[in-house]
C-alpha positions, -999 to +999 in steps of 0.1 A: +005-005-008-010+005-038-022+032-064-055+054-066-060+040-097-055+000-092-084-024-107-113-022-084-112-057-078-074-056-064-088-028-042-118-050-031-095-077-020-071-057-002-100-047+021-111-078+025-076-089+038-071-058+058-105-061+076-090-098+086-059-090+098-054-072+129-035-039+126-033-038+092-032-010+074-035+003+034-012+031+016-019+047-013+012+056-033+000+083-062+007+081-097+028+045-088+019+014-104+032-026-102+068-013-100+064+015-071+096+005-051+114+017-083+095+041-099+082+059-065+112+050-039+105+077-013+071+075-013+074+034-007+102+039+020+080+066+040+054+038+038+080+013+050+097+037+081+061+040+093+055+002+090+085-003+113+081+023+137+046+004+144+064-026+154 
């Protein structure tokens, strides 16, 4: 998880870790930053239910 607007360099390396790991996947939670659990709950638990419905 993370926000349209984290550093390019966060978003380089979560590439590079998604491209390694087998079903992985990337969310973008808008407007959230560091704290998105707590500023941004829904959003993060939508993220979350979809996670586990995978599994």
């Amino acid at each position: 998880m993370r926000s349209r607007s984290t550093a390019p360099a966060i978003i380089a390396t979560n590439d590079g870790l998604a491209a390694r790991m087998p079903d992985a996947v990337q969310s973008v939670i808008e407007g959230a930053g560091h704290m998105a659990p707590i500023t941004h709950p829904k959003p993060v638990a939508e993220v979350v239910r979809e996670l586990l419905e995978r599994s």
